[in-house]
N, C-alpha and C positions, 0 to 999 in steps of 0.2 A: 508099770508101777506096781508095788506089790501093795500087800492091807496094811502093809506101815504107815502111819499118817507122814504127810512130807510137812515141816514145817519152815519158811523160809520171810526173814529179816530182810527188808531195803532200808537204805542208810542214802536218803538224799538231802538236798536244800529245794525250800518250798519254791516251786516252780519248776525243777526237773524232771518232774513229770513221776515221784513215784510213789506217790498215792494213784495215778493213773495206771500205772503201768500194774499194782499190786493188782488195783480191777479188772484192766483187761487180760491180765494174765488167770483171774479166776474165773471169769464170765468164756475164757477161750476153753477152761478146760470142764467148767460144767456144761459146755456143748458136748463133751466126750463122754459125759455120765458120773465122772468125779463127781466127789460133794467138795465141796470148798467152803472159804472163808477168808475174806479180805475186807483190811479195816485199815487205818491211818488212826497214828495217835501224834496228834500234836494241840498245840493251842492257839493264841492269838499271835503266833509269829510271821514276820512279814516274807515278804521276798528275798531269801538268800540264806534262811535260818535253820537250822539243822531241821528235819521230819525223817521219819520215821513209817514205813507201813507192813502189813504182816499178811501173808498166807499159811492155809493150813488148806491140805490136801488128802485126800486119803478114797479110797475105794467105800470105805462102811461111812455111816452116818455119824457125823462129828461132837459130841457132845461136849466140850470145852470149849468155856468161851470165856480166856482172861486171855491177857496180852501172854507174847511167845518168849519165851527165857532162855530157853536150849535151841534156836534153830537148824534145822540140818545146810542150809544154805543163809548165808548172807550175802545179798549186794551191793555194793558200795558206788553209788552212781556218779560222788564227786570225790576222789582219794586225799584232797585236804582234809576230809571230815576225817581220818584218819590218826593227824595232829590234834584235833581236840573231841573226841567221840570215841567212846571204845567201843569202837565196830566187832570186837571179837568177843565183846561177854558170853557168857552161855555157850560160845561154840566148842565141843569137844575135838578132841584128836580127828575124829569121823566128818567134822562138817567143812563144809568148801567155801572158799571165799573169792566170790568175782568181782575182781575191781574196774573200772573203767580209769584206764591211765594209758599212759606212753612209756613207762618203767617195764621192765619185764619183770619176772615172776618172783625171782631172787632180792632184788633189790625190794619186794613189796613181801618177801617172807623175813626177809630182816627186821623190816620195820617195825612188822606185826608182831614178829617173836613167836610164827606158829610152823607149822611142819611144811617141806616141802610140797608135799603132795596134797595139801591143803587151800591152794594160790592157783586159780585160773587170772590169766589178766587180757583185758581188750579195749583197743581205743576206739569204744563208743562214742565218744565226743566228736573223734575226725572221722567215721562214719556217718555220722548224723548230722555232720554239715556235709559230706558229700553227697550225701541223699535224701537228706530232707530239706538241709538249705540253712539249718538252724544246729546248735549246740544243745540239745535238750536229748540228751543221751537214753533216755527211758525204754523204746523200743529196742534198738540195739541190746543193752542190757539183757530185755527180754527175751531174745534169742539167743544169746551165751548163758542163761538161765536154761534155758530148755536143754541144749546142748553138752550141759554138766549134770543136769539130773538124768538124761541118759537115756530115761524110757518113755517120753514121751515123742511123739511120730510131729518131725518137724514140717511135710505139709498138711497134715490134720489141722495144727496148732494154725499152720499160715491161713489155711481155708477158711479156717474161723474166724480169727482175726479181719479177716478179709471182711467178712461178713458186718459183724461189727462197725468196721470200719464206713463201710457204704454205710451205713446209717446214718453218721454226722455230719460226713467229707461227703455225701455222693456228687456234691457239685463239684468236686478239687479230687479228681482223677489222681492228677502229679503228688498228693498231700498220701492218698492210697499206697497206691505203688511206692511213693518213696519207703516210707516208714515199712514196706513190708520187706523191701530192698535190704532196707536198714536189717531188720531182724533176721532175715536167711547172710547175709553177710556175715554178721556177729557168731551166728549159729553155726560158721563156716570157718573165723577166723580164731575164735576164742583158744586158750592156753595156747 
């Protein structure tokens, strides 16, 4: 990763895991030395209701701290948020967009009305219930994240996760392994 700070938008519904996913993906990479910064902005909405959560990455120490306008990456964890959420605000010509669908990449640059090379797409959703048993696409995600931004070492990322993980799961082995399954898959399958 260079001293560019990364900054990067998830576009989920509350309970897809991506205010989790924004944590475990900053708490994976301040084990590597990065500084980071992940935060969730939403309010009293319930289960199903658009959220929103944010990373900001970078090598030097982070001094900004409002919500993210320009992000270099967006991920879009449920692709109807796409009909009523404008997933692409702030993103220029340069930033990438991962969506978790079954459409391929053309059919989701239409959509969105942004550049080819702009549109990784991955079915997070039918990974995530092959491997973890459930539809909660977040981990998956997580790994076609890592895999578009490019310079990040995808067993470093898993190791840590790993780690992590034993912490909450150490009783549910199967809950480990899957979700890590989940993300080296994604990080395999993505565009």
């Amino acid at each position: 990763m260079s001293k560019k700070m990364i900054e990067v938008r998830w576009h989920g519904r509350g309970g897809q895991g991506a205010k989790t996913a924004a944590l475990l993906f900053a708490e994976t990479l301040l084990a590597t030395g990065k500084y980071i910064q992940a935060f969730p902005e939403y309010g009293p909405e319930r289960m199903g209701a658009p959220v929103q959560s944010f990373n900001r990455i970078s090598d030097e120490i982070i001094t900004i701290h409002s919500g993210i306008t320009n992000p270099n990456y967006v991920v879009i964890l449920d692709s109807s948020l796409m009909n009523s959420v404008n997933v692409t605000y702030g993103v220029d010509n340069n930033g990438k967009i991962i969506v978790n669908t079954s459409l391929n990449s053309q059919d989701i640059v239409k959509k969105l009305g942004v550049l080819t090379n702009q549109v990784c797409v991955i079915n997070a959703s039918k990974i995530a219930l092959e491997t973890i048993g459930k539809d909660i696409p977040n981990t998956p995600m997580l790994g076609a994240l890592v895999k578009v931004i490019g310079a990040l070492n995808i067993d470093d990322v898993l190791e840590n996760i790993r780690v992590k993980l034993m912490t909450k799961f150490r009783h549910k082995p199967e809950v480990i392994e899957g979700n890590l399954t989940s993300i080296k898959r994604a990080f395999d399958e993505v565009c």
